[in-house]
C-alpha positions in Angstrom: -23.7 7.5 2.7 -27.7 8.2 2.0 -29.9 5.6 1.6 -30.1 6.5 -2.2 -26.4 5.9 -3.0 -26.3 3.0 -0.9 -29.3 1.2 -2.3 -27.7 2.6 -5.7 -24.6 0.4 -4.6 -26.6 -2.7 -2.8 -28.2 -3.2 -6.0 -25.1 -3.4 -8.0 -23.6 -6.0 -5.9 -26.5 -8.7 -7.2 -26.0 -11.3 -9.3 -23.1 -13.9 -9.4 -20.0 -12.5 -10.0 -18.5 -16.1 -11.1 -17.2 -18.5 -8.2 -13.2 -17.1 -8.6 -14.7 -13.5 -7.5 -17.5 -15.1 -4.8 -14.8 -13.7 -2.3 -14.4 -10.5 -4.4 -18.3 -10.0 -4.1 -18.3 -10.9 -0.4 -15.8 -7.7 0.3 -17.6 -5.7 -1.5 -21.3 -6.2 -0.2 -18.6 -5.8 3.4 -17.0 -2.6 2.4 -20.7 -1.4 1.4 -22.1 -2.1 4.6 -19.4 -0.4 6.6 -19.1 3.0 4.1 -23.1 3.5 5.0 -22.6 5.0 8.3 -19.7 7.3 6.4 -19.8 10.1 4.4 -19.7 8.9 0.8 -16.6 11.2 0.2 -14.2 10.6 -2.8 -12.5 8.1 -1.3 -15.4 6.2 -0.6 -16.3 6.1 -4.4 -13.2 5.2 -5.5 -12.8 2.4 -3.6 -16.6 0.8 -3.8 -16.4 1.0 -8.0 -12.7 -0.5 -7.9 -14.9 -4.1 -6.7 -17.0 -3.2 -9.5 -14.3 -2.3 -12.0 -12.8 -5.6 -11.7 -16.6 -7.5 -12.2 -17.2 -5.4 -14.9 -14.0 -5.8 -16.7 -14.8 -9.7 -16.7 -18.3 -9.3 -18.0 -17.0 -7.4 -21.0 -14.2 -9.5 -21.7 -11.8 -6.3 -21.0 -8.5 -7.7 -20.1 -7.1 -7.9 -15.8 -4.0 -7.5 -14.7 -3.1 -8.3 -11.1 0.3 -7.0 -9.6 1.3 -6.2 -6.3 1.0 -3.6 -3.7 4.6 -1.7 -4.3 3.4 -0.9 -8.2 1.7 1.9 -9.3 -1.1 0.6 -12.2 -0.6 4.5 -14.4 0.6 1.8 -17.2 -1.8 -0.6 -17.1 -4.5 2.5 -17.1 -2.9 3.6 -20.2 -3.4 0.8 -21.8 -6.6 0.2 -21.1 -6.5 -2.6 -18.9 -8.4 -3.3 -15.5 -5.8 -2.9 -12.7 -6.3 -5.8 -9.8 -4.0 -5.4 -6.9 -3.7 -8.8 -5.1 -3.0 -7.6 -1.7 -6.5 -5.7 -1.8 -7.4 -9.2 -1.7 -5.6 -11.1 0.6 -4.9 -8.4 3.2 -8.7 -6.6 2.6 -9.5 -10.2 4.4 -7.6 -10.0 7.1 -9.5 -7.3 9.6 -12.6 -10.1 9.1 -9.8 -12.7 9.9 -11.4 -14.5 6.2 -7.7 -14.7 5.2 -6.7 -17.2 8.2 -8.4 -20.2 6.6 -6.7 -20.3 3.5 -3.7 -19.2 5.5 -4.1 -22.8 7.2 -4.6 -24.5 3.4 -1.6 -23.0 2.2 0.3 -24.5 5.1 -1.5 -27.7 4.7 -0.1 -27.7 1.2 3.8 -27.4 2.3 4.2 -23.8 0.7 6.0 -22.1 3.7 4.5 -20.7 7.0 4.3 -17.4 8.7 8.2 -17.1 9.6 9.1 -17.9 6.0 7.0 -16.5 3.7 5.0 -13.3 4.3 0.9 -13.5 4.5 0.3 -10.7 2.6 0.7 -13.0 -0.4 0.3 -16.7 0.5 -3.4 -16.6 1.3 -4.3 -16.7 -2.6 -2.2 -19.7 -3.0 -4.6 -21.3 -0.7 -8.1 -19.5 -1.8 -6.9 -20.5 -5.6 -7.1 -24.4 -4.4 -10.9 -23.7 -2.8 -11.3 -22.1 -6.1 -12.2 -18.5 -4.6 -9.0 -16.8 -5.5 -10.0 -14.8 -8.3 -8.3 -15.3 -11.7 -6.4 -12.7 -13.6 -5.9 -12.8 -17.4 -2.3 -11.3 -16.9 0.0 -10.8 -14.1 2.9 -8.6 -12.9 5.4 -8.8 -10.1 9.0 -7.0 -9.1 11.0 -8.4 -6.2 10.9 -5.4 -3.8 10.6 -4.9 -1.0 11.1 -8.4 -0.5 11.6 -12.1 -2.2 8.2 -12.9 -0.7 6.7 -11.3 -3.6 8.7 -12.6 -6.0 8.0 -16.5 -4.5 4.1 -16.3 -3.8 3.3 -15.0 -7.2 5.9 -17.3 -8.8 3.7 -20.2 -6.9 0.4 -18.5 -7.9 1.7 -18.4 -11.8 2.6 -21.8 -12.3 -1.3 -23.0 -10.4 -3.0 -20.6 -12.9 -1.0 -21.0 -15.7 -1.7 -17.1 -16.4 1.1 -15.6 -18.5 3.1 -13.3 -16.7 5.7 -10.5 -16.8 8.6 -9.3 -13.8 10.4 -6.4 -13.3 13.7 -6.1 -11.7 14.5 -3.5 -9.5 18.5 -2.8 -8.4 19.7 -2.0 -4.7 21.3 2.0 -5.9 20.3 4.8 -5.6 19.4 7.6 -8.5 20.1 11.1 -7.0 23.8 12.1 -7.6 24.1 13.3 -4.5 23.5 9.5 -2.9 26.5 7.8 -2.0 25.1 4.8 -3.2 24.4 6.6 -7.1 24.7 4.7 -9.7 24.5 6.5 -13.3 23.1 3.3 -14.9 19.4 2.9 -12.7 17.3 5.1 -14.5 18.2 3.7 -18.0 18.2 0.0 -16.7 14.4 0.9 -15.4 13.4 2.7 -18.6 14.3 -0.2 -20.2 12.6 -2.9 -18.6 9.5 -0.4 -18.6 9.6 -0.5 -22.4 10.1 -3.9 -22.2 7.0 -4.4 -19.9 4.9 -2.2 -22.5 6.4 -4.1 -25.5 4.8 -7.4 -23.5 1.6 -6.0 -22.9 0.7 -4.6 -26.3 2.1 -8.1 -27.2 -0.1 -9.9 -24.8 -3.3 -7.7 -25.6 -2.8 -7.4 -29.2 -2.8 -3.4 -28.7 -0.2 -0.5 -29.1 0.3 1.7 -26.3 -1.6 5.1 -27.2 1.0 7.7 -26.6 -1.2 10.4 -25.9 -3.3 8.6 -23.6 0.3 7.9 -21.7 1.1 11.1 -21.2 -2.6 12.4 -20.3 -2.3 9.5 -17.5 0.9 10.4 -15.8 -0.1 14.3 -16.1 -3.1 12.8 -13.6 -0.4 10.5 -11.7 1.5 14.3 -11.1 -1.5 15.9 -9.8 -2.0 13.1 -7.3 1.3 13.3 -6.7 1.1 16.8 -5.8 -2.0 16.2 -3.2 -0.2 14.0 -1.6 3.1 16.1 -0.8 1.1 18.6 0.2 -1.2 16.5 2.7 2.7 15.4 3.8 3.7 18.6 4.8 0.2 19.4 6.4 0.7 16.2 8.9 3.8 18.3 10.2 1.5 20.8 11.9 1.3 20.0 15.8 -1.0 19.5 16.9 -1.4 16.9 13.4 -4.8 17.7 11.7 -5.7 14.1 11.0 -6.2 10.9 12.7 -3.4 7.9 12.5 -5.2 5.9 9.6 -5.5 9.2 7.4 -2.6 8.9 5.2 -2.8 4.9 4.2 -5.5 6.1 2.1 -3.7 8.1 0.3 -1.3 5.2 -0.7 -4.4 3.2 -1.2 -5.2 5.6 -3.6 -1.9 5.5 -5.6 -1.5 1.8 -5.0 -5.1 1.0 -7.3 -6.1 4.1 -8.9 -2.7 6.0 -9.8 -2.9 7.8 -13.1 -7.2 7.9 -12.5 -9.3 11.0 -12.3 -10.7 9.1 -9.2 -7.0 8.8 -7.7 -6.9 12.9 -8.1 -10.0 13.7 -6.3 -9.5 11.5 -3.2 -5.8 12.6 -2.6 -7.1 16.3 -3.2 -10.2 15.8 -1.0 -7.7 13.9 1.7 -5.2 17.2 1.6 -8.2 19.7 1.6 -9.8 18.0 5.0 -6.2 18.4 6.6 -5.8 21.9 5.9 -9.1 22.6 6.7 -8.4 21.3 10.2 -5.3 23.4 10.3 -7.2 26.6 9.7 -10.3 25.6 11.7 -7.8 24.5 14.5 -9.3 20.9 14.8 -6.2 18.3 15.8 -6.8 14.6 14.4 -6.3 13.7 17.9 -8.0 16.0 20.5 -5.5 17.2 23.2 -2.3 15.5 21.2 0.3 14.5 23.5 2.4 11.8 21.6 3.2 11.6 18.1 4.2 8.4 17.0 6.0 7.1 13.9 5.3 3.9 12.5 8.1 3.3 10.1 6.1 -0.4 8.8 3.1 -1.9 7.8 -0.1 -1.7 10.2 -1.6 -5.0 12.3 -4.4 -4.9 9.2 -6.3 -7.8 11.3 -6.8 -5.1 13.9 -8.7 -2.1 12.6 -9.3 -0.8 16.0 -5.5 -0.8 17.5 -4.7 2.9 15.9 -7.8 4.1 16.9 -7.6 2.5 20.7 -3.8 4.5 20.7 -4.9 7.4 20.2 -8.2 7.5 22.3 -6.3 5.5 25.5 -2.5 8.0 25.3 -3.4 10.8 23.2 -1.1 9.5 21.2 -1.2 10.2 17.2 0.3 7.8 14.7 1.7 10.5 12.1 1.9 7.9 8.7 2.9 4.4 8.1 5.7 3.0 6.0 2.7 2.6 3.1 1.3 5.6 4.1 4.1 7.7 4.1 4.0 7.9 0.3 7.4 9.5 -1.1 7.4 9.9 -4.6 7.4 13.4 -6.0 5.7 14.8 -9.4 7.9 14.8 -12.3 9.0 16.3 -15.5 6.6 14.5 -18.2 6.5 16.9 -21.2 8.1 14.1 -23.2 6.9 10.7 -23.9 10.6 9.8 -22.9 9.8 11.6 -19.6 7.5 9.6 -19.1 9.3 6.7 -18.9 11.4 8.1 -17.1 8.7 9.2 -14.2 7.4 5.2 -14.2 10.7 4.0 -13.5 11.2 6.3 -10.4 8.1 5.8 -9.2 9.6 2.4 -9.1 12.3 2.8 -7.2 10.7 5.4 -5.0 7.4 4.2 -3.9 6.0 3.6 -0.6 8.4 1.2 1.6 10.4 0.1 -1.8 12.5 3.2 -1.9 13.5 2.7 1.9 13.5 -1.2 2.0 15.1 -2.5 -1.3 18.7 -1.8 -0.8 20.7 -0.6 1.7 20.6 -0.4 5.2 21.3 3.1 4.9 18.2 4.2 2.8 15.8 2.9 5.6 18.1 4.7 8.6 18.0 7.9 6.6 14.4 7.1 6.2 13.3 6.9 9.8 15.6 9.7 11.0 14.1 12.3 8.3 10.8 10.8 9.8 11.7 11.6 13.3 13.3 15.1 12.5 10.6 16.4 10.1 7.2 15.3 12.1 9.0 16.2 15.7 8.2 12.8 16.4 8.0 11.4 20.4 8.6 7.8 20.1 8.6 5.1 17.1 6.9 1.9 17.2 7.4 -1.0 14.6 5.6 -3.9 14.5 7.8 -6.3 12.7 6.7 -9.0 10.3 7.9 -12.3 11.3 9.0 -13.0 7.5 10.9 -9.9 6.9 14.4 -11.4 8.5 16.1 -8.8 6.3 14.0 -5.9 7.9 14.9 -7.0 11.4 18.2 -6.6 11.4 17.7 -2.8 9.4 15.6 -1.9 12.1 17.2 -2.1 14.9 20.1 -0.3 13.2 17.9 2.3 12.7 16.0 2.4 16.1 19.8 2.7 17.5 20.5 5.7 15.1 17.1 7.2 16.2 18.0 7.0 20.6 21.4 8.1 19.8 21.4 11.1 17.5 17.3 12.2 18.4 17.6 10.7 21.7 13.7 9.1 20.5 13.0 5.7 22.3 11.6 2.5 19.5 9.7 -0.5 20.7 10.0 -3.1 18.1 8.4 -6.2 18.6 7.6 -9.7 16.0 4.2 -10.0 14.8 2.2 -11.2 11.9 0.2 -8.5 10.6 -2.6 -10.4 8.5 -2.8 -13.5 11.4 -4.4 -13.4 14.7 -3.5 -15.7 16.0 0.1 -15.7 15.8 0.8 -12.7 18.2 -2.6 -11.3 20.0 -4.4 -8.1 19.5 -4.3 -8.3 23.4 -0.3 -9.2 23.9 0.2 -6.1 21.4 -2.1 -3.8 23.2 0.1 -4.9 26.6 3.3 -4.0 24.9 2.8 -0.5 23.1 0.9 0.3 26.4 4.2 -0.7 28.6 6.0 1.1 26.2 4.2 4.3 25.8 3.3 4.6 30.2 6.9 3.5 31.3 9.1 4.7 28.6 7.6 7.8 27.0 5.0 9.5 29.1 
């Protein structure tokens, strides 16, 4: 970033942002200071104005809604609303470790603990009761990928008082060709997305603008598009991006889905890999493992993908967030439309592999392991996902037997520190990757 833009974006971090958003504020002036030594690329923009967006939005009175990370905002876009994903929050504080005090207040008030209820969520419960959490005029949750979602916001609801709207989302699967189909999902989803527009226009005392609907999800297609194609780059050995590459692309569709700004930083994310590709330039110089992570990363250690992959030549080809699945659709008809929220729904990032089945999250990693001509898989599991525990180790079995590809799985909190060390995970994936794949 030049010194212009980033006195340009210094300058409009002054000022009080109001005591709920004193955290928000904090991040941002963090996320500033960091993107200086980068290249301001597209990605860089996007993310910086998002903290502003949400400032902004409150100055003017413009409505914001806060959901959660497994729902793409398109909707709330179209109807003009200001789209405030909560985990951007309480997981953007984690690499700082910021998050692990109101971790500890949250405990102090008797709302679960780390092997209960996931900390991706429970730190606003506790920044809400210092009064730093910030304060959304509307809210929006779905169960999926797991009932920590559903509890946490449930909690964070009834403290704030903010009305609120959830979505169900079933176990089956949509494609006819799934033996777990079930002809009735897509019209059980359009209807609770109608439903869900029927509340907002309620709520905000405005009518969905068709037109501006369809112009949105034309934009969530072309980012759609960008990131298939960046998908299919990341097959090329050696892979022309580093590990961390593709979770910004579901950062991306996570905040800014259905944006102009979502468009150019999945294009401009797509365009550096195949420029690599033709230029011959490997994410990883002198590649010799390719690693699949088939979870979420350790997000209070920034450094542990970058320290793989400069200590074992080892590439980490996507995440379970990063690995972003859904595909453009038909929306030439406002009913299309509808249609293309709903299985976005179902389909996005670790909801379409962990919200039913086991089966959907085998088939999952062994595509994964097939398709990137993966080495070895590594999954750092969340102490709070019980489900995901036993559905991973199913998997890991299916992978050594039918790929003959070795997993480590080991329990960690991802957003906590202290729970399980950066150092004891360092120890492990290095046992792991000297004495069981090199």
């Amino acid at each position: 970033m030049d010194d212009e833009t980033y006195r340009k974006y210094k300058k409009l971090g002054r000022g009080s942002w109001g005591k709920d958003l004193s955290l928000w504020k904090t991040m941002y002036l963090g996320f500033i200071n960091l993107a200086k030594e980068e290249e301001f690329n597209p990605f860089v923009e996007m993310f910086a104005n998002m903290f502003l967006r949400v400032v902004n939005a409150r100055k003017e009175g413009k409505p914001i809604i806060m959901y959660p990370f497994n729902f793409e905002p398109a909707l709330f876009i179209a109807m003009n609303l200001t789209p405030l994903m909560q985990e951007t929050f309480s997981v953007g504080l984690a690499p700082l470790k910021l998050n692990e005090p109101y971790i500890d207040i949250t405990n102090k008030m008797g709302y679960g603990d780390t092997p209960t209820l996931c900390n991706a969520q429970r730190p606003i419960v506790g920044a809400y009761k210092q009064g730093v959490a910030p304060i959304p005029d509307l809210m929006f949750f779905t169960p999926t990928p797991c009932n920590a979602i559903t509890m946490s916001y449930q909690v964070f609801q009834q403290l704030t008082d903010v009305p609120y709207f959830t979505m169900d989302v079933p176990y089956w699967a949509y494609d006819q060709l799934n033996e777990f189909y079930d002809e009735k999902i897509i019209d059980y989803m359009v209807k609770q997305t109608k439903d869900l527009i029927f509340w907002l226009e309620k709520e905000t005392n405005q009518k969905l603008d068709l037109e501006k609907f369809q112009q949105t999800m034309k934009l969530v297609n072309e980012a759609r598009q960008n990131v298939l194609e960046f998908n299919e780059l990341l097959k090329n050995v050696p892979c022309p991006m580093p590990s961390l590459a593709g979770f910004m692309n579901f950062t991306a569709m996570a905040t800014h889905s259905g944006t102009i700004e979502a468009v150019k930083a999945t294009k401009y994310i797509r365009d550096e890999a195949a420029e690599n590709i033709k230029s011959g330039i490997a994410g990883v110089p002198d590649e010799k493992v390719r690693i699949a992570w088939p979870y979420t990363h350790i997000f209070f250690d920034v450094d542990l993908l970058p320290w793989i992959e400069e200590t074992f030549q080892a590439v980490v080809i996507l995440d379970i967030l990063g690995y972003y699945p859904v595909l453009p659709h038909d929306v030439s008809t406002i009913e299309k439309c509808y249609e293309s929220v709903a299985k976005g729904v179902l389909d996005f990032s670790m909801v379409g592999t962990c919200r039913g089945n086991a089966e959907f999250y085998i088939d999952f990693c062994l595509n994964y392991v097939k398709d990137y001509k993966i080495d070895a898989m590594i999954i750092p599991m969340q102490f709070a996902c019980k489900h995901a525990y036993a559905i991973t180790r199913i998997a890991a079995e299916a992978v050594r037997e039918q790929l003959g590809i070795p997993t480590l799985i080991f329990g960690v909190d991802p957003y906590d520190s202290r729970e399980v060390t950066s150092e004891t995970i360092k120890a492990k994936i290095s046992e792991f990757l000297t004495q069981v794949v090199l």
